[in-house]
N, C-alpha and C positions, 0 to 999 in steps of 0.2 A: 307150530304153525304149518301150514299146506307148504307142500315143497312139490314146485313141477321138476322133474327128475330128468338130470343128463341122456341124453339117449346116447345109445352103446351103441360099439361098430359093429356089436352081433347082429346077423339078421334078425328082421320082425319074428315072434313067433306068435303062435295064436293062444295063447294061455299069458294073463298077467296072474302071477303069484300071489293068491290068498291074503299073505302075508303083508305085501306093499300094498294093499288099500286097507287091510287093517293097520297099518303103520301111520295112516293119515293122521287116525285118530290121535294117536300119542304127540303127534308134533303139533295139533292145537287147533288144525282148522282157522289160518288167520283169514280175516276179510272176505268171510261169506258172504253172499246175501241171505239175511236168515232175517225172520219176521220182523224183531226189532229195527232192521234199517227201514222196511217197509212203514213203521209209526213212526221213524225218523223223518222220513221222508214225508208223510201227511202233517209233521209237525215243523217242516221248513218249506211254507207252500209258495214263499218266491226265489228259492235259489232258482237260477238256470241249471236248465237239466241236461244239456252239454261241455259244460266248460269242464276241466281239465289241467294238472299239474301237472310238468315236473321237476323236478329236485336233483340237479344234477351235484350229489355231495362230495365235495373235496376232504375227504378226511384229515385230522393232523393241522389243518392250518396252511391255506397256502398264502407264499409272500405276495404280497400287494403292491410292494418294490419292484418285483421280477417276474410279474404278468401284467395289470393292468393298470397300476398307478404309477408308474415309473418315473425315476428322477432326474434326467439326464443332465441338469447342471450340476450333482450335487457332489460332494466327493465321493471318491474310487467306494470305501467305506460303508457309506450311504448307496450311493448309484449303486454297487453289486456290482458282478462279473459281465453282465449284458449289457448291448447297446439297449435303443428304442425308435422303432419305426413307425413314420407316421399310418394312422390310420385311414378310411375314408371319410369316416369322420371329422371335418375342418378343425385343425388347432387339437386333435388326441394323437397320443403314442403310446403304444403299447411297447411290450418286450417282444425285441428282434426274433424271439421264437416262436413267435405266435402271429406269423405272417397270413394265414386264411382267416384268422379272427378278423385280423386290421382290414380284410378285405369287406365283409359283410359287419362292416361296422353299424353302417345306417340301418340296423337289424335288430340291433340288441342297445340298452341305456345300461351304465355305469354306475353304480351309486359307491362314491369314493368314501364317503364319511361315515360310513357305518361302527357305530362303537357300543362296548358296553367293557364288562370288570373284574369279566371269570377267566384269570389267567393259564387254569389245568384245562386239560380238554375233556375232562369227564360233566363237571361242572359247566364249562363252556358250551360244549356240545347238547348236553340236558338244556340248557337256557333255549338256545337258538331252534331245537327239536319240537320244545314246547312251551317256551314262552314264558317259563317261571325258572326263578331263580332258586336252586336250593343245592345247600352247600354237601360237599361229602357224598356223592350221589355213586361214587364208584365202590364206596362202602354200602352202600343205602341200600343202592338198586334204583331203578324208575319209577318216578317219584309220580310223576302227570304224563298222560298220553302225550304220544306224540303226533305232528301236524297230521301227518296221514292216516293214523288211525280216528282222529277227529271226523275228520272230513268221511270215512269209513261210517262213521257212527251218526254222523247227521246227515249224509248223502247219499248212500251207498252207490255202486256202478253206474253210469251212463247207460249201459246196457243190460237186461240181460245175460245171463250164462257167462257174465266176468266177473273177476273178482273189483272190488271198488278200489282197492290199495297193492299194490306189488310192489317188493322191493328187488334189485337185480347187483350182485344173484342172488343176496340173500341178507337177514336182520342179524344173523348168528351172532354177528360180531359186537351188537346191541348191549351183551355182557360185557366188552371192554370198551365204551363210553359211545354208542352210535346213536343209542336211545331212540329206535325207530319201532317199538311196539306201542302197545294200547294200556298197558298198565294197568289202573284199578280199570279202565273202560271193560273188561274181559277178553280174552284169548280170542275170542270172535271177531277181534276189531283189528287183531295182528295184522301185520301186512303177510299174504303172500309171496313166498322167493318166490324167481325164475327159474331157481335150480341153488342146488349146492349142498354138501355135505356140513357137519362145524370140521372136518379139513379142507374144507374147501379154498381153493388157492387160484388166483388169477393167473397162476402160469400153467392151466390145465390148458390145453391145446386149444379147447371148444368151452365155453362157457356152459350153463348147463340148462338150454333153454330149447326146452321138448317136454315128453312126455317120459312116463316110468324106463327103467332100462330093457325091457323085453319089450317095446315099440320104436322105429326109429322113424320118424316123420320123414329128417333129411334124407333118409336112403332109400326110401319108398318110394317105386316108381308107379306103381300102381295104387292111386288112391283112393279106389272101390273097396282094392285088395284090403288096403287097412282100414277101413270101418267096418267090414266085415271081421278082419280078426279082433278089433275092439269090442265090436258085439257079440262076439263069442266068449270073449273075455269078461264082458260085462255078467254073461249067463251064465259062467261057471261061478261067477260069487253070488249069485243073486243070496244064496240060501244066508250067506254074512250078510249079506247087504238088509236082510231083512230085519235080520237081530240088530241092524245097529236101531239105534233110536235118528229121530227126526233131523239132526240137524248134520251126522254123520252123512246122511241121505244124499243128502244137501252136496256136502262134500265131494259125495260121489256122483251127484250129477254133475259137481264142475269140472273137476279134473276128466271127464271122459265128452265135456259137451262139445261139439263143432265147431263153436264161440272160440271158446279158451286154444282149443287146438291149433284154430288158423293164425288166432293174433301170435301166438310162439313160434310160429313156424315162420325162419329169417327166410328158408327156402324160395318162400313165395316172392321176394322181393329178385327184380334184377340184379345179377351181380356187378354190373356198371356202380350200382349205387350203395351195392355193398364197399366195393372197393372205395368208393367217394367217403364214408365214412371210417372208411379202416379194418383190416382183416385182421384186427386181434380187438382180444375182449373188450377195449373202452368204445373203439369204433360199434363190435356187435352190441352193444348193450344200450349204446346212444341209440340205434338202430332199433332195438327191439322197444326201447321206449316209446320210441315215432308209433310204432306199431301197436303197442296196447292202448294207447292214447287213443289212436283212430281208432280203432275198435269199439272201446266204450270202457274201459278202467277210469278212472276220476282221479287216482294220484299215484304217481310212480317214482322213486327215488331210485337214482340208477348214485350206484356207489361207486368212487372211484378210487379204489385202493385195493392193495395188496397186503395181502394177509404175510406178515416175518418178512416180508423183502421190503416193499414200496408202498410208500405212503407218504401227503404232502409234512412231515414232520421236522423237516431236515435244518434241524441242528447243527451238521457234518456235512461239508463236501455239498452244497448248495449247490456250485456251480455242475458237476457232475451227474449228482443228481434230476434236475432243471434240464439237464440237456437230454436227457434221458425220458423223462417222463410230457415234460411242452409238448413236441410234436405229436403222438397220438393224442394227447390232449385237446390239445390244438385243432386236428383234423379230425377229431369226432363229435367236439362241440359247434365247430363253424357250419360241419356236415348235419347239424341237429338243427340250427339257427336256421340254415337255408332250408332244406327240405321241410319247415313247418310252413314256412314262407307258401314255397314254391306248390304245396300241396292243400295251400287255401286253411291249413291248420290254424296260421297265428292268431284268428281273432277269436277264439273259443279254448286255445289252450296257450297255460303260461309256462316259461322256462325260466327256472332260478337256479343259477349257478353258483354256491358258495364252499365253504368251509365254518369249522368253529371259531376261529378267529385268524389276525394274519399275523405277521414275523415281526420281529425288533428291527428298527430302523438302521442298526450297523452291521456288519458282517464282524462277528468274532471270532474270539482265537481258534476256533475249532471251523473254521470257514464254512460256519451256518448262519443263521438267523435262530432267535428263541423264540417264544411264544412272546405274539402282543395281541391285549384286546382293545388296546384304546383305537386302534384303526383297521379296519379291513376293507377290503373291496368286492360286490357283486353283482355279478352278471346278470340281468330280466330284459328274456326278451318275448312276443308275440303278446298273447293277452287282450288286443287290442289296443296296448300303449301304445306310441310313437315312439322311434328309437332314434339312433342316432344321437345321444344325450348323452352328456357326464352331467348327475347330478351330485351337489356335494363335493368341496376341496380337501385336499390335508395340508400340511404346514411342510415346508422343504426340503422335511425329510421323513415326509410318508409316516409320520409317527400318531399325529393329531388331526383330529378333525379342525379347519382353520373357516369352515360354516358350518349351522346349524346340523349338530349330530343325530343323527338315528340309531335305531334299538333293535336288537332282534324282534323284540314285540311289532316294533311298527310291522315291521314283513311283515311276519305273520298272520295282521291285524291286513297288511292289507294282500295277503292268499288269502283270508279266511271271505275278505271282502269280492275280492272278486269270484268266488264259487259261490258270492251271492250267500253267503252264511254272518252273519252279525257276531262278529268278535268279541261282544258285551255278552253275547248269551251265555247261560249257565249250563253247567251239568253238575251233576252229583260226583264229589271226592270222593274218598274211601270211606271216610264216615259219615255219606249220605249227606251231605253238606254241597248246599249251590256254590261254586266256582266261575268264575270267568273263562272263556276259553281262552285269554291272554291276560298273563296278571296287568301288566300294564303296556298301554300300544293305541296307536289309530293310525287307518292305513294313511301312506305317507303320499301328500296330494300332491305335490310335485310330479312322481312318477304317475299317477293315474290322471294327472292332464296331458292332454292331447298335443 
């Protein structure tokens, strides 16, 4: 897939290496605009042609005890190591580390009862990604595209000279259960990274959201300076650029186009509002999401986990963990809720905050939570819903849904609804066979009443 590449503290020079745009080629070119999305596009002639996703993924499972479902009558056990503080929201409480949530409550709706019955997260994660259920899928591989490459495939960008799908910083991780590629859809429907190596690790100082490493956007004070070395850089490959075939082309007018360049560049943003949403990767990346969104990208899944350290998985040491991870959490989704708000975003793009499933309703001997799918909780906010909502109860101890349950499929039945796409519509599996684009689902009318 396209990877926009970390920019290095070296200075700019005026030569991009031969090599690094022939390298595009190998990593797959995800989420072009390439002809097919254009007959996609004359073949979906009522979606709206600015709405906008994004996906903010909690990897691993987070608990729904100890973020937004919280139990505060219930025992020690059950309740977990946290209090819970009330919301703005009349009659909600969240967990006492997620005090900026509780503020722009009447921002975002709640959907408590969400369940389904894939206990592993490879399986889990595949479900929720795309909407079909299929077992063994970490032996398998990706099985049915997932949401974003859909949406890729039948919408492509908002804009021009963007890509339609990016994933931040990157799908790498897709091989051990993220399942955020295009599958049979083709290599074209990838999502774009924002950057990152497959070592790529959240505790790199700087996320990697720029351009190749011999361009540095951030440390460019002259910005004539740098399209000039860009176009010089463009004219030393012209002679590859020509041998590549048509859809390499393609490639390489995005990653050099003016579009692409400014939406990556956090630079541009005041630092007041950098700092609002957090100076390390979860803050930059909720940040850089706001910023593809307004651009014109159609669906962005910003991933929030750590590759071998952190991720919401915790088995072990919950409460440590939890204290650890909440507050930038915290302060870079509140900071995502409000600036869509505040920037007139919310009624044209939507924000889904979840994970693959949430935690066992006890604390055990290993002072974790395990995997549970019978209950999870998630966050949608802008869209044009109205917020300020819990829709959906669980049972006393966060374990069951105690009203009418919902499906991963509903979701996605109702993103695929609100991008103005028909959930029912087919496309061709692997053996050219029409498919649903959600095995089973319809968007859930609760949340899309007013």
């Amino acid at each position: 897939m396209l990877t926009i590449i970390n920019p290095s503290a070296a200075e700019p020079k005026a030569r991009i290496p031969r090599r690094g745009f022939l390298r595009l080629g190998a990593l797959g070119l995800g989420g072009l605009t390439l002809p097919a999305l254009l007959e996609a596009r004359a073949a979906q002639p009522n979606a709206r042609r600015d709405t906008a996703v994004i996906l903010y993924w909690m990897a691993g499972g987070p608990s729904q005890l100890d973020t937004w479902d919280p139990k505060p009558g219930a025992p020690l056990e059950v309740r977990g190591p946290f209090q819970s503080i009330a919301a703005r929201t009349p009659g909600v409480r969240l967990c006492e580390l997620l005090p900026r949530q509780a503020m722009v409550s009447d921002k975002f709706t709640l959907l408590r009862s969400v369940s389904h019955r894939e206990f592993n997260h490879p399986d889990a994660t595949h479900l929720v990604q795309t909407g079909y259920h299929e077992p063994n899928v970490q032996f398998r591989g990706q099985i049915f595209p997932a949401q974003g490459s859909i949406v890729a495939r039948l919408r492509g960008a908002n804009q021009p000279g963007l890509p339609p799908y990016v994933c931040i910083p990157d799908a790498y991780f897709a091989r051990q259960g993220f399942f955020q590629r295009a599958a049979h859809l083709g290599r074209e429907y990838d999502p774009v990274n924002s950057g990152g190596e497959p070592t790529f690790r959240f505790t790199s100082p700087v996320p990697s959201f720029g351009m190749p490493p011999d361009i540095t956007i951030a440390r460019s004070a002259n910005r004539r300076e740098l399209l000039g070395r860009i176009d010089a850089a463009r004219r030393s490959v012209d002679a590859a650029v020509e041998r590549m075939d048509a859809v390499y082309q393609r490639a390489f007018d995005l990653i050099t186009s003016r579009a692409t360049r400014e939406a990556f560049d956090l630079s541009r943003e005041p630092l007041s509002l950098r700092e609002r949403y957090g100076t390390n990767p979860w803050g930059r990346g909720a940040l850089l999401a706001r910023r593809l969104v307004e651009a014109g990208v159609t669906f962005v899944t910003m991933n929030h986990y750590e590759a071998d350290v952190d991720w919401w998985d915790d088995h072990y040491t919950i409460e440590a963990n939890l204290r650890r991870r909440l507050p930038p959490f915290d302060q870079a989704l509140a900071a995502l809720v409000e600036d869509l708000h505040v920037r007139g975003l919310a009624e044209r793009v939507l924000l889904v905050a979840m994970g693959e499933f949430g935690r066992s309703p006890r604390i055990d001997a290993q002072a974790g939570r395990g995997h549970w799918a019978r209950a999870l909780s998630i966050l949608v906010s802008g869209g044009g819903l109205a917020g300020g909502r819990v829709i959906g109860a669980t049972t006393a101890n966060g374990g069951e849904p105690a009203t009418d349950a919902y499906t991963p499929g509903d979701l996605l039945a109702t993103i695929y609804h609100f991008l103005g796409i028909d959930p029912a519509r087919m496309l061709p599996d692997r053996q050219n066979r029409p498919v649903r684009l959600v095995d089973s689902g319809t968007p859930i009318r609760e949340l899309l009443e007013s």
